[in-house]
C-alpha positions in Angstrom: -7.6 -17.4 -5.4 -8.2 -15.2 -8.4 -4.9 -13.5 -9.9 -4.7 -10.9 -12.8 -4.7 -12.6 -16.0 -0.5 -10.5 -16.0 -0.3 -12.8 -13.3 -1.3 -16.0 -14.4 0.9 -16.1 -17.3 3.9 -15.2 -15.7 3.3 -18.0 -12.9 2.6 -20.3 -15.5 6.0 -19.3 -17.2 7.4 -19.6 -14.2 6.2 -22.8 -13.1 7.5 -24.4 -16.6 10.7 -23.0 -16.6 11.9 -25.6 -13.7 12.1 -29.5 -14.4 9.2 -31.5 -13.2 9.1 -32.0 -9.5 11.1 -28.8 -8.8 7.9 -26.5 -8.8 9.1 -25.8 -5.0 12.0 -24.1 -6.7 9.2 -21.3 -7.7 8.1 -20.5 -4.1 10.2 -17.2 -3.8 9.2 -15.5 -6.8 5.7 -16.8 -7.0 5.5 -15.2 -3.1 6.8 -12.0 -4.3 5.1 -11.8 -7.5 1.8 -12.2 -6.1 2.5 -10.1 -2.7 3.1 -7.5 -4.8 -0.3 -7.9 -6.7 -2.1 -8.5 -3.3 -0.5 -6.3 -1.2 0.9 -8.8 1.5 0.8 -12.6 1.9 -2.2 -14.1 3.4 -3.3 -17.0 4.4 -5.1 -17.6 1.2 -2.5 -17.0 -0.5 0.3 -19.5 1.2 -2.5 -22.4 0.2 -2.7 -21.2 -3.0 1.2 -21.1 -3.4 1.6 -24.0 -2.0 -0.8 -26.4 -4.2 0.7 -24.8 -7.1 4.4 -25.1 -6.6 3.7 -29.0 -4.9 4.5 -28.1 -1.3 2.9 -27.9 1.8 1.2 -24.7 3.5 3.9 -25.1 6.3 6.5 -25.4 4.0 5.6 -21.9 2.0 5.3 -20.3 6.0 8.5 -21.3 7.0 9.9 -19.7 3.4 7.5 -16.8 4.9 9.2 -16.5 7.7 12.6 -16.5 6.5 12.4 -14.1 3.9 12.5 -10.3 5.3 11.1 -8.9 1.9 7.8 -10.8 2.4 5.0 -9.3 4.7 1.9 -10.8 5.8 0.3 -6.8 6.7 0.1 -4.6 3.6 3.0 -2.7 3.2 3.0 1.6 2.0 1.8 2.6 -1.9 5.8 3.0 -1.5 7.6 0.8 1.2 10.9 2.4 1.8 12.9 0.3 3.1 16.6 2.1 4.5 19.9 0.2 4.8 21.9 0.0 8.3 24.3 -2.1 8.0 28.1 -1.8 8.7 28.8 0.3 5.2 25.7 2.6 5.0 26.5 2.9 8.9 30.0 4.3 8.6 28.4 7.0 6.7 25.4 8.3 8.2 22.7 5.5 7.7 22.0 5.2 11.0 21.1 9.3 10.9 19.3 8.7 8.0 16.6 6.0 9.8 16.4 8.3 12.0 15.9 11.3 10.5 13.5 9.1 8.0 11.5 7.8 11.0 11.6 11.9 12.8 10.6 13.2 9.1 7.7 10.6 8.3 6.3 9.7 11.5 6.6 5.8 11.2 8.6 3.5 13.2 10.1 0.0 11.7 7.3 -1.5 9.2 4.6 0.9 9.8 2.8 2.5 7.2 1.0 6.2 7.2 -2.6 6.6 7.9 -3.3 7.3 4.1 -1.5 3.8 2.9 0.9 6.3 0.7 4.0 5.2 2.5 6.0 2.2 4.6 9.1 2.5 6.3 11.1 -0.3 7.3 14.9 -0.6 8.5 16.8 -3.3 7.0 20.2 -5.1 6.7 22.5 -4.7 3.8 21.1 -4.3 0.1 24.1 -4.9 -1.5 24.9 -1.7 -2.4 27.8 -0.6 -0.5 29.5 1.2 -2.5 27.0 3.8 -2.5 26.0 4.1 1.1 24.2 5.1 2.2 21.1 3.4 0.6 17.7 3.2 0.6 15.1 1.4 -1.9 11.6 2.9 -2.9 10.1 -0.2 -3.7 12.1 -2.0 -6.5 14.2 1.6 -7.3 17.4 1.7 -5.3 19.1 5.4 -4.6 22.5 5.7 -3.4 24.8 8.4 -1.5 20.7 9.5 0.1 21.5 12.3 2.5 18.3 13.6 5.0 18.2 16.3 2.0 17.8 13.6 -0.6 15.4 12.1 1.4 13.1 14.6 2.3 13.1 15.4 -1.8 12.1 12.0 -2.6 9.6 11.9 0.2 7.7 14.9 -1.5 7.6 13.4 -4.4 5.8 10.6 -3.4 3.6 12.6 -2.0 2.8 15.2 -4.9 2.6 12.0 -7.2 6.0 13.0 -8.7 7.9 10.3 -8.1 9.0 8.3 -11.6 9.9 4.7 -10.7 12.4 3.7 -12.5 11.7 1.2 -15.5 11.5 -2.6 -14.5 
């Protein structure tokens, strides 16, 4: 499987920054590295994981199929992924899945005809302080009422958006 060259030289980074015979320990990151080069996991991709981090192809699907952030179908340009769990819950984030799925047209982990955009519901991100929560992508937003979202929504759209630096 062919990689950018961005992407070779980070998985070779990572791959020598763990002790020989750990390479398994670079599964995770190498998954989501590359998924987001790719644009999901496939099949190719698991085999190619798995000869490079030492493990078998079974071994990288089972880490597949734990792992909610990693998707065999290509996700959205933007994947927005919204929090309901008990904190974001309290305070509307059940009303704000809804309204997101009502506003964009896309149930859980479907993505719009034109590829621009993913939806998915998840469990806690961690961020409940802030609830309610979504994450465009890598950029978290917090205190996201249907207003908020609706703004943020047309941004992606007009190509206005400015993810946040990484």
């Amino acid at each position: 499987m062919t990689f950018s060259p961005a992407l070779e030289e980070r998985f070779a980074k990572l791959l020598n920054s763990y002790p020989p015979g750990r390479e398994r320990s670079a599964v995770v990151p190498m998954l989501l590295y590359a998924q987001d080069e790719v644009g999901s996991v496939t099949q190719e991709l698991v085999e190619e994981v798995a000869r490079r981090c030492k493990v078998t192809p079974l071994q990288v699907d089972e880490v597949i199929g734990y792992y909610s952030m990693l998707h065999r179908k290509p996700l959205g340009k933007f994947h927005v992924q919204v929090c309901t769990n008990i904190a974001c819950q309290a305070v509307g984030g059940e009303q704000l899945y809804e309204h997101a799925t009502s506003s964009l047209g896309l149930g859980n982990k479907q993505v719009s005809p034109d590829g621009l955009i993913s939806l998915e519901e998840v469990e806690c991100m961690g961020a409940c302080s802030w609830a309610p929560a979504i994450q465009i992508n890598y950029d978290f937003h917090h205190f996201v009422t249907p207003e908020r979202f609706d703004q943020l929504m047309q941004a992606l759209r007009d190509g206005t958006y400015q993810q946040k630096a990484s």
